[in-house]
N, C-alpha and C positions, 0 to 999 in steps of 0.2 A: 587275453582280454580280462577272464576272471583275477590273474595277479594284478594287473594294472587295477581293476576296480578298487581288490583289497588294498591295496598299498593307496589308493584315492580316499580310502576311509581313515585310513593309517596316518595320512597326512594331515586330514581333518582336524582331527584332534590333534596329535602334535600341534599343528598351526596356534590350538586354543593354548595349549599350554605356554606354549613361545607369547602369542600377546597377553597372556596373566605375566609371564616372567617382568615382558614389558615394561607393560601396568606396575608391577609391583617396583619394579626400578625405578617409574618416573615417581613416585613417592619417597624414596629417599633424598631428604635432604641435606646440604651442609652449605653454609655460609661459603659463596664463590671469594676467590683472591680481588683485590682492589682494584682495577680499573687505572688508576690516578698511580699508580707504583710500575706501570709501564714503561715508563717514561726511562727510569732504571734498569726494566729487562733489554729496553732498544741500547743500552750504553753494554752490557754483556754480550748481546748479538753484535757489537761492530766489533769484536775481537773474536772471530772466528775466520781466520785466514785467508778461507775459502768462500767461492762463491757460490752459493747454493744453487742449487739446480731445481728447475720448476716443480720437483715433485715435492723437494726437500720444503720449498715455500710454503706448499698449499699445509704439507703434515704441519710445520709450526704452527700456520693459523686452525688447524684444526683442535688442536691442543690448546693454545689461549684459549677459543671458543671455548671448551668444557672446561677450561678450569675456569674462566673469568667471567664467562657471560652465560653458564648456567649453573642453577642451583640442587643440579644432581651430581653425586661425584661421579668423577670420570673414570669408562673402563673403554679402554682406547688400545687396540691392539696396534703396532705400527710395524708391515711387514716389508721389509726394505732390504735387498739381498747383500752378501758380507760386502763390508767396505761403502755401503752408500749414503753414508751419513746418518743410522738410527743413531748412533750413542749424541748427535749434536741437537736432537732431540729431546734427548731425556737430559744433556745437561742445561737446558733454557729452561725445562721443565720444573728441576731441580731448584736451579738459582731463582724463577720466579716465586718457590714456597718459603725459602731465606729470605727473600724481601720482603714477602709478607710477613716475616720475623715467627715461621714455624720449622718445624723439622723434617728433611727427608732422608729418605732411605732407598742404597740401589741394590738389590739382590743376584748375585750371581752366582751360575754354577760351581764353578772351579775356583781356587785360590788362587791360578794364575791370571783367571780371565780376573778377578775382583782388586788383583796387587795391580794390571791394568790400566782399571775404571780409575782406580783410588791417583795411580800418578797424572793421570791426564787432568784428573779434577782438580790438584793441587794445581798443576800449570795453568789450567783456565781460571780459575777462583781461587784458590788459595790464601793463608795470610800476606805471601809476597805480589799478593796483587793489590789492585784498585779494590778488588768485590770483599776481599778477607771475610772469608767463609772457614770455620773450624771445621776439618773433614776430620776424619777418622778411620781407619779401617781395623776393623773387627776378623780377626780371622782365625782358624783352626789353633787350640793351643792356648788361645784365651778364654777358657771356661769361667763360669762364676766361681773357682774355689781357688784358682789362681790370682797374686796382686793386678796384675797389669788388667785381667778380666775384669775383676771388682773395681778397680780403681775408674775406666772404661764405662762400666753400665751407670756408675754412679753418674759421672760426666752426662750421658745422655737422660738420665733421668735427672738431672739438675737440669737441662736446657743450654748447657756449655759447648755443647758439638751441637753444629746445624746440620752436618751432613756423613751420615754412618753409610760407607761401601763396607760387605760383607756378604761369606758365604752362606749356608745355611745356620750357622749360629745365628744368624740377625732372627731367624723362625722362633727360638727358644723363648722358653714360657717365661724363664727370667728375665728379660729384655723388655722394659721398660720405657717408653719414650716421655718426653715432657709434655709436648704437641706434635705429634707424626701431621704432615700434610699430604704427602707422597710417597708410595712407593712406587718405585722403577724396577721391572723385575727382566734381569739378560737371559734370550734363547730361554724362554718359559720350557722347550721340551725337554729339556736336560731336568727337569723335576718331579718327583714321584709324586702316587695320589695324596699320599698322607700328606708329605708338605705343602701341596696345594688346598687339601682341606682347614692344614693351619693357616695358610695365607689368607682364605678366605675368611677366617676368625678377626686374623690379623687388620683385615681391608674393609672392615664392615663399615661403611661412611667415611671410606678415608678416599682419596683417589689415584688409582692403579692406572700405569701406561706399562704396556708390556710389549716387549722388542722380539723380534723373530726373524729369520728368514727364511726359514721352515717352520710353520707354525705346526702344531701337532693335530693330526687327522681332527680332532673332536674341536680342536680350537678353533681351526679353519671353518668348522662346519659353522659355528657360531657365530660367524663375525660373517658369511655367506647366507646364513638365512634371517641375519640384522638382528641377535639379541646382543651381539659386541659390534663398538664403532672400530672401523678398519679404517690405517690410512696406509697406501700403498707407496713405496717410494722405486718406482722403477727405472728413472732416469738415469744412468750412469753419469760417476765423477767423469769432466771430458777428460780424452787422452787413455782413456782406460781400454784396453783388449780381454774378446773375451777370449777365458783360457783355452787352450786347446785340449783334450780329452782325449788319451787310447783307452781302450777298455780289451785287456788280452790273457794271456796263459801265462803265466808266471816264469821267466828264464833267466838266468842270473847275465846272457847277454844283453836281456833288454834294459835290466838294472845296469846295467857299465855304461851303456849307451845312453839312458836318460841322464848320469850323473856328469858321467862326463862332460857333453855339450852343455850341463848349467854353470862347470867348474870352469871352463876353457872361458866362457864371456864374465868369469870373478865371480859367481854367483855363489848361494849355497841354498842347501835342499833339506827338503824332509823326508825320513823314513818313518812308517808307520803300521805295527802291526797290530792286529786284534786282544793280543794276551801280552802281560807280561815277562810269562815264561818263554814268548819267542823272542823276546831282545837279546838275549845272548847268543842264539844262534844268526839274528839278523848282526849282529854285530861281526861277528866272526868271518861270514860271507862278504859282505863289507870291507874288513880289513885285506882279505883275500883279494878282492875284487881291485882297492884303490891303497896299496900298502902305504903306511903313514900317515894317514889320510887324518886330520884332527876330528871324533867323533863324541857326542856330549850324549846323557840320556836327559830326559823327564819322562816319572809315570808316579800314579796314586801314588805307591807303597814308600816312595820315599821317606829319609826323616825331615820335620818340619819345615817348609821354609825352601827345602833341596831343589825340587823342581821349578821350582820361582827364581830361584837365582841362579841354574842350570840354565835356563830359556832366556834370563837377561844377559848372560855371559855367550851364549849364543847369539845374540840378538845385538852384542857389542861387535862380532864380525871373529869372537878367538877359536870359532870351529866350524867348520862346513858344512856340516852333516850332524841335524837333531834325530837321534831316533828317540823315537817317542811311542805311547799307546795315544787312545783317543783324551790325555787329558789336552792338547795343543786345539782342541775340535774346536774351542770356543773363546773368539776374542784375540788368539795372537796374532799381532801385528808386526810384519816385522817387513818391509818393501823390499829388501835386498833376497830374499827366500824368493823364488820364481818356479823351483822344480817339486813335486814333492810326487813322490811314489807309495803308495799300497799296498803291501802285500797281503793276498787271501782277503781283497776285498768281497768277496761274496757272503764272510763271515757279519759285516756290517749294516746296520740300516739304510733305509733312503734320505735321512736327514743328515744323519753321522758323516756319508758319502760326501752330501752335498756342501755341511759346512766345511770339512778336510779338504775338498777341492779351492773353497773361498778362502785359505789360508792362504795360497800365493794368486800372484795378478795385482797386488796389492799397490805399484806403481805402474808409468807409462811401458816398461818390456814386456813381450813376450812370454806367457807362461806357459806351464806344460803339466796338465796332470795325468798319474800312468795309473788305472785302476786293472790290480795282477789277480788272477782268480787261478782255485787248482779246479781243471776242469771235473775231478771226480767227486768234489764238494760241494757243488753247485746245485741248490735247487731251483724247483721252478720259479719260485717268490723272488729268492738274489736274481735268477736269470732277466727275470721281466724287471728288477732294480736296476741292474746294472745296465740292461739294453736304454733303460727311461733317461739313468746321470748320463752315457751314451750321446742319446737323441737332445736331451736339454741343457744345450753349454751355450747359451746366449748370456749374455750379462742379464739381470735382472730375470732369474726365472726364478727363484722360490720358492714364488706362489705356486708357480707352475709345477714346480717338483712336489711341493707338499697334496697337490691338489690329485697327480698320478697316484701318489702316494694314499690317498683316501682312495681310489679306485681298487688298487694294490689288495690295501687290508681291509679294507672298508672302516666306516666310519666311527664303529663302537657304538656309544648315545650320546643322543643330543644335548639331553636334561637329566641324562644320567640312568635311563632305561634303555634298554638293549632294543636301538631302531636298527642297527646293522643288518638283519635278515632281511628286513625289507628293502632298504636303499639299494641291496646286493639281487632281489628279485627282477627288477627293472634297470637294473647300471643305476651311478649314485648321480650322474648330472640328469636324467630325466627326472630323478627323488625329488631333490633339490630343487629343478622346477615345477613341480609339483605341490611340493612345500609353500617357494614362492607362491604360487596362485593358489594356495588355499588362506595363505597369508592375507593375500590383497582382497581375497573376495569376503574374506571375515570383517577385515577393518573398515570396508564399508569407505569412507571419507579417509584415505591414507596421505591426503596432501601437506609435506613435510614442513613444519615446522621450523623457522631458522632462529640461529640465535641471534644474532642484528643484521640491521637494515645500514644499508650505506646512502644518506640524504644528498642530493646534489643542489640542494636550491640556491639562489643567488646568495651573499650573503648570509649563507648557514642558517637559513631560516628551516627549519625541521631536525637539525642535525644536534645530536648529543653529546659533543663533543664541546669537551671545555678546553682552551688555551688558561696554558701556565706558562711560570718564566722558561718553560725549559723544552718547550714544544708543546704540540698535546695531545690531549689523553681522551679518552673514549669514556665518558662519564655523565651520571648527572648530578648535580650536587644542591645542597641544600646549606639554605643561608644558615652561617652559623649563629646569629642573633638568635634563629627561631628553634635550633635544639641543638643550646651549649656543649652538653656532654658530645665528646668526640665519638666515643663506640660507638651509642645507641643513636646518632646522626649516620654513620656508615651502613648500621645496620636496618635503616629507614631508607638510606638511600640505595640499599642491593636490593630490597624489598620492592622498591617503585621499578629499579632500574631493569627487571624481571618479570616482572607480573605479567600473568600469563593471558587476562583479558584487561578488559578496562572495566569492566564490572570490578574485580580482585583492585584496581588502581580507585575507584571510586570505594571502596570498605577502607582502604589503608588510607585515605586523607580523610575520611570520618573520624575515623580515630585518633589522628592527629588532631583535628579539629578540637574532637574531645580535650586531648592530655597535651596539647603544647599552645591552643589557642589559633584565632583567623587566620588564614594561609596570605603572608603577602605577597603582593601584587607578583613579582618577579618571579616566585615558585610557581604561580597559578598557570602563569605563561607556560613553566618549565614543563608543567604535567601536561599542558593541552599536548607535548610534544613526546608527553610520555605517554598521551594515550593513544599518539599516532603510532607510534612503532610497539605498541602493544598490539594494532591490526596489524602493520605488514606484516611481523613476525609470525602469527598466525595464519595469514594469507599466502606465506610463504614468497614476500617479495623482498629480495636483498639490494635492490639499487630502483632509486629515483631521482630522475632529473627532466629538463624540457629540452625538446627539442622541435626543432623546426619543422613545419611539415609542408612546406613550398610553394605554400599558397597564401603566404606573407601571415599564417598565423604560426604558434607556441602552442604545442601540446607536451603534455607531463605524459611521460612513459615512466609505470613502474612496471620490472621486471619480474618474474614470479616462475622461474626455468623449473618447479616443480608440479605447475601448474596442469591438467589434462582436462580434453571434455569431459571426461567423466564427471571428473570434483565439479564442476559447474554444472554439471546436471543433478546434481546430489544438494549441492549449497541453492540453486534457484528457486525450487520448489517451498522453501519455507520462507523465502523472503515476502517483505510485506506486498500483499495481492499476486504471490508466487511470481512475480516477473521479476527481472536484473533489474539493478538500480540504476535509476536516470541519472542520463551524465557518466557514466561507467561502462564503457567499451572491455569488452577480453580477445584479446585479438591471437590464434593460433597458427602456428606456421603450417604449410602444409603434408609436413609428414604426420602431424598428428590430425588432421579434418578429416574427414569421412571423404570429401570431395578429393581431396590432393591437391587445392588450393588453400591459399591464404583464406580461412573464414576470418572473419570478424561478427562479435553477436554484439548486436547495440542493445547497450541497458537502455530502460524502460519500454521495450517490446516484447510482445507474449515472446516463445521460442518454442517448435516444436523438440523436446524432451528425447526424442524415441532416436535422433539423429546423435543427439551428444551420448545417451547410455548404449546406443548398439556400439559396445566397443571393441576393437580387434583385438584388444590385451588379452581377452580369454580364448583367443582361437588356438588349437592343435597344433598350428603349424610351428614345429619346435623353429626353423629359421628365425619367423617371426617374431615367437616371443625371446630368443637370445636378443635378438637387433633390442626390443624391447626394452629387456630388463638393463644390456648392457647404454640402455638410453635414462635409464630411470640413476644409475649408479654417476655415469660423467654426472648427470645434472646435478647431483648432492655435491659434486668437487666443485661446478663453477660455484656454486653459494660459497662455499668456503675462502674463497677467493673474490669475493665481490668488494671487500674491505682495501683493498688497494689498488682499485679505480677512483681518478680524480675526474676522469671527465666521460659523459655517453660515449662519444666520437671512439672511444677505446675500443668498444662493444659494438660486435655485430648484432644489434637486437633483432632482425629480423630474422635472428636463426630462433628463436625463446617467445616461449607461451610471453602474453603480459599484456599487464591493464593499460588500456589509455584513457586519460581523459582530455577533450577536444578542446582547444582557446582554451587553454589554461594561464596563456599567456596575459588573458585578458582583467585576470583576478591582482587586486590592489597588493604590491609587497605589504605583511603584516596579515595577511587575513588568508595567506595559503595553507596552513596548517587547518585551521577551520576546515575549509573547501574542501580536504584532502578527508576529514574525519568524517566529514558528512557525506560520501561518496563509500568510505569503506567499513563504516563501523559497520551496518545491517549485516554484508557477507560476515565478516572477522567474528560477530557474535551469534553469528548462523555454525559457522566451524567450530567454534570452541563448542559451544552447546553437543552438539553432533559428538565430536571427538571424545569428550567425560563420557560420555553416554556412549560410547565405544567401548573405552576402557573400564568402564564399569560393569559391561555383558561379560566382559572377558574374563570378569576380575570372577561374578558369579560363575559362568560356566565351568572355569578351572575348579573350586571350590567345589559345584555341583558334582563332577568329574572324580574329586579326592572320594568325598563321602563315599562315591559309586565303589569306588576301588577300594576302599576300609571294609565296606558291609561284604563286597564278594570274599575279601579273605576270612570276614571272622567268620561266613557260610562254607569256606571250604576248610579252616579249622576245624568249627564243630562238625562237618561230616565226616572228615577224618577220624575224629574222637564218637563218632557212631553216634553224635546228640541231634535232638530233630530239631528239626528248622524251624 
C-alpha cells in the first residue's frame, strides 16, 4: 500500500509535467495545408490499387485532420503491423506537402529499406506519372565533398527536388531544405538517442508522422498516456495468414526441414544470424545441408551499394536462400519469401524478433517462422522474449509485442527522467492507469476537442464546404474583391477557418473591418457559420442533422461521442443563472448515467449536480476503468471518421452522448444557423474559458516545479562544496 501511495504521488506530478508538455504543444504554430488542394490529394488516392481497410481509412483521415485542419504541427505516431499499409500513409502524406508546393522528407533506417521507399515513390508520383514529383534519394557515399553529394544538396536547397528518401545523411547539419513541410521517419526504433535529438532540432515546427510496428518502449509510453497522437492500423490486408511460429533448440534437421518444404512449393527463404562473423559458417552448413543450392548475402559491411543490389537480385527469384544479418529487419518486401529461419535467436531483441518474423506472410500463402535458440545462451530476458513472439502470432500484434516489451524492460522515461523504478514497483499497466487518472483528474474539463464538425442540414445550410468545378472541398473562403492579394486572403481564411472560440473569430473581423473595410453581406453569412462550428468543435460534436422523432415532429441531433456527465456538470454551473440552456437537451446512453438508463437532462431546469459529478471513472476497480479508458479511446476514432457520413440513418445514435434540440423542424430554412448559435454559444464559451485556464495552471505548476528542482540542486552543490545554505 505504502508503494502504491508513492508511485500515486509519482504520477501526480508526472501527470503536470505531461499537461505543461501539452500546453506547450498546443502553442506551437504553423500555417496548416490548403483545404481547396484536396481535391488533388483525392486524384493521388484513386491510384492505390488496393482497397483500404477500415483502419487504413480512419489513419488517412486522422492525418488530413493534423495537417489541414489544425494549426499545430503534427506528431502522429502510426502504428500498423508489417505489411498493413503504413508506408500508403505517409505517401498521401508526402504528396499532400508537394501540392501545397513544399518539401518533404522520408527518413529511414537502412539503405535498403530507403533504395525501397525511393522506387515505390517513383512508381506512385514520379516524373512518369500524372503527380511528376522530383524525388531523389540521398544515400551513404554522397557526402558534402563528393560531386553527386554537392550537386544534390544544392538541388534541395534550390527547391528543385520536392521529395528527398534517405538514410541518416538526410540528419546532417549540411543539409539544407528550401521549405521542409514533412518529415516521415520508418521504424523510428532502428535510431539512436543522438539522431533523435537531431531530429528534434530538425522538426521544430515542421510536421513529423512516424511509422512503427513496434514502437520503442518510451514511444509507446507516449502516445499511451496521450503526449503523442497514435493511429492504430490493426485490420489486415484480406487473404492475409497469420504466420505460423516455432520457437526451439537449434538442429540443423530442423534447418533441412523448414527449407526444404518452402523449396518443394517454389518458394525461397531467409537465413539470418545475429553477427556477421556467423555467415560463413551459416553458409557452409547450408551448402552441406542443400548442395548447389543458389545462395546470396546482405549485411552492413558490404561495399556501397552491394547489399542493395544483392536483395534486388534476390528478390528477382536468381537465388533461394538470402542470408543475411539484421540489415533485411526493415522494409524488405519481397511476397515470394514465405520461410525465413533464425539462428541464435535469443541473441536478439523483442522488436528485431518481431519485424524479422513480418518479412515473410507478405502474400495470400502459408508462412512459417522458425525462431532456433542455443539452449545454454539463453537468458531469462530472451527466455520471457522468445515465450511473448511464441504466444503473439496474430496478424496485427505490434502493439501488443511492443507493449510485453515495455513489461520486459520496463519503460526507461517518459519525459526523459528515469520513471522506470516506479512503473516496475506496481507492474507498468496498473502505472499507466494511474497516470491516466491523475491525468483526467488534473485537466478538470478534458472534453475533446475535434477538428470539424460534419453539418447535415438541408441544402448545406451550416456546412463549409465549397463546390468547385472539380468536386468539393472542405473550405471557407473569402471574396476575392474584398482581399485582392492571394496569400494574405489564405492566410485570413486558415485564420477564421480555425479559430478556436468565437470571441478569437470576433478580433479577426475587427481587424479586418479595420485594414480591408465593411464585411459584405455574403462573408457576413459565411462567418455566422464560422462561428457555429467554432462551438461544435469545442463542444466536441462531429455530426449534425434532423431527424424524426415519431410524433410527426424534426429534431436536430448533434453528436458529441466525447461527451460525459461529468463535463456537463463542470460546464453547468457557470452558465447564465447556473442552469443548461433552454431549448438544449444532453441526452446519455445508459452506460454512461448513474441509473443505467437512457437520462436525458432538459436545458432550462435547475439539475441536481451531485448525480452527474459522483462519477465511476475514479473508482478502483481496474475492470471498470480498462472497459472505461478503452471507451474514452474508440470514441476519439469515431470523430475521426464522422467526415464520411452523408446521412444520420448511417449512425447508430443511440449508442453516443449528444445534444438534442426539440422541433427543430419547425425553424424557417435560413435562420437555423442562428437557432443553432443561440443554443450553443453560452456552453462553447463556458469550455473554452475553462480549458485556457486549465492549460495555464499547468503551464504555472510545471514552471513552479522546474524552479523547485534548480534551487534543490544548487542546495545540494553547495553542500557538497561544505558552503552554507
Amino acid at each position: 500500500a505504502r508503494a502504491k501511495q508513492k508511485v500515486e504521488e509519482n504520477t501526480l506530478l508526472l501527470a503536470q509535467d505531461v499537461l505543461a508538455l501539452y500546453a506547450t504543444r498546443e502553442t506551437l504554430q504553423r500555417p496548416p495545408f490548403d483545404p481547396s488542394k484536396e481535391i488533388q490529394i483525392q486524384k493521388f488516392e484513386e491510384t492505390f490499387p488496393y482497397q483500404p481497410t477500415p483502419d487504413q481509412k480512419t489513419c488517412f483521415e486522422d492525418v488530413e485532420n493534423d495537417m489541414v485542419w489544425k494549426s499545430r504541427p503534427m506528431d502522429r505516431l502510426v502504428c500498423g503491423d508489417v505489411g498493413f499499409g503504413k508506408t500508403e500513409v505517409a505517401l498521401r502524406a508526402l504528396y499532400r506537402v508537394v501540392a501545397n508546393g513544399r518539401q518533404g522528407a522520408l527518413l529511414a533506417p537502412t539503405g535498403v529499406l530507403a533504395a525501397q521507399h525511393y522506387k515505390n515513390m517513383l512508381k506512385r508520383m514520379g516524373p512518369d506519372t500524372e503527380f511528376n514529383c522530383n524525388i531523389a534519394l540521398l544515400r551513404g557515399g554522397m557526402g558534402k565533398n563528393t560531386k553527386a553529394g554537392r550537386e544534390l544538396r544544392d538541388q534541395i536547397q534550390r527547391g528543385e527536388i520536392d521529395l528527398i528518401v534517405g538514410t541518416h545523411a538526410l540528419l546532417s547539419n549540411d543539409l539544407k531544405f528550401k521549405d521542409l513541410g514533412i518529415l516521415v521517419v520508418d521504424e523510428e526504433q532502428r535510431f539512436g538517442v543522438k539522431q533523435k535529438e537531431r531530429l528534434k532540432l530538425i522538426c521544430d515546427g515542421i510536421d513529423v508522422l512516424t511509422l512503427s510496428a513496434t514502437p520503442i518502449p518510451r514511444t509507446l509510453q507516449m502516445s499511451l498516456s496521450g503526449i503523442r497522437d497514435t493511429s492504430t492500423i490493426r485490420s489486415p490486408p484480406p487473404m492475409r495468414k497469420p504466420t505460423i511460429t516455432y520457437v526451439q533448440d537449434f538442429s540443423e534437421e530442423i534447418v533441412h526441414e523448414a527449407i526444404s518444404r518452402e523449396l518443394e512449393r517454389g518458394g525461397q527463404c531467409y537465413y539470418v544470424v545475429p553477427r556477421i562473423s556467423m555467415l560463413e559458417e551459416a553458409e557452409n552448413t547450408l551448402e552441406k545441408l542443400f548442395p548447389g543450392i543458389g545462395i546470396i548475402q546482405a549485411h552492413g559491411r558490404m561495399s556501397r551499394g552491394t547489399a542493395e543490389e544483392n536483395v534486388a537480385q534476390f528478390a528477382e527469384g536468381n537465388y533461394q536462400i538470402l542470408l543475411a544479418t539484421t540489415v533485411i529487419e526493415n522494409g524488405v518486401d519481397i511476397p515470394t519469401v514465405n520461410t525465413i529461419v533464425i539462428q541464435n535467436s535469443q541473441a536478439f531483441g523483442m522488436s528485431t524478433l518481431y519485424q524479422l518474423r513480418g518479412r515473410v506472410g507478405r502474400s495470400d500463402l502459408q508462412a512459417y517462422a522458425y525462431f532456433l535458440f542455443r539452449e545454454d545462451a539463453v537468458t531469462e530476458q530472451a527466455a520471457m522474449r522468445l515465450q511473448a513472439i511464441g504466444e503473439l502470432n496474430e496478424l496485427g500484434s505490434g502493439f501488443d509485442v511492443a507493449n510485453r516489451d515495455l513489461e520486459i524492460r520496463g519503460a526507461g522515461s517518459l519525459l526523459g527522467t528515469e520513471q522506470s523504478g516506479m512503473a516496475a514497483k506496481v507492474g507498468f499497466d496498473l502505472y499507466m492507469r494511474m497516470l491516466k487518472k491523475s491525468i483526467r483528474q488534473l485537466r478538470g474539463l478534458d472534453l475533446p476537442t475535434i477538428p470539424r464538425t460534419n453539418i447535415l442540414l438541408p441544402n448545406g445550410e451550416g456546412s463549409i464546404e465549397v463546390s468547385g468545378p472539380s468536386g468539393k472541398s472542405h473550405a471557407f473562403q473569402i471574396p476575392k474583391k474584398y482581399i485582392p492579394v492571394g496569400e494574405e486572403r489564405r492566410k485570413q481564411e486558415t485564420s477564421a477557418r480555425l479559430a478556436e472560440s468565437t470571441a478569437k473569430l470576433v478580433e479577426l473581423t475587427n481587424q479586418w473591418k479595420e485594414t480591408y473595410g465593411p464585411l459584405p453581406s455574403s462573408l457576413q453569412k459565411q462567418l455566422k457559420t464560422m462561428h457555429l462550428h467554432a462551438c461544435t468543435r469545442r463542444l466536441g460534436i462531429d455530426l449534425v442533422g434532423l431527424q424524426d422523432d415519431g410524433n410527426g415532429h424534426v429534431d436536430c441531433i448533434l453528436r458529441s461521442p466525447g461527451l460525459r456527465p461529468r463535463h456537463w456538470g463542470h460546464i453547468c454551473p457557470s452558465l447564465p443563472k447556473g442552469v443548461p440552456t433552454k431549448g438544449l437537451n444532453v441526452v446519455f446512453p445508459p452506460r454512461f448515467s448513474m441509473t443505467g438508463d437512457e437520462q436525458e437532462i432538459v436545458g432550462g431546469q435547475k439539475l441536481d449536480l451531485k448525480d452527474l459529478l459522483t462519477d465511476s471513472t475514479y473508482s478502483d476497480e481496474q475492470e471498470e476503468w480498462d472497459a472505461l479508458d478503452e471507451e474514452e479511446v474508440e470514441a476519439m476514432k469515431v470523430i475521426s471518421s464522422a467526415y464520411n457520413v452523408e446521412d444520420l440513418e448511417e449512425v447508430d445514435l443511440e449508442q453516443y452522448p449528444r445534444f438534442v434540440i426539440h422541433d427543430f423542424g419547425s425553424i424557417p430554412e435560413g435562420q437555423r444557423v442562428d437557432a443553432l448559435l443561440k443554443v450553443l454559444l453560452p456552453s462553447a464559451k463556458v469550455v473554452y474559458e475553462k480549458q485556457e485556464k486549465d492549460k495555464a495552471n499547468a503551464k504555472v505548476a510545471a514552471e513552479l516545479r522546474e524552479k523547485r528542482e534548480l534551487l534543490k540542486k544548487s542546495q545540494k552543490e553547495q553542500r557538497a562544496l561544505g558552503l552554507p545554505l
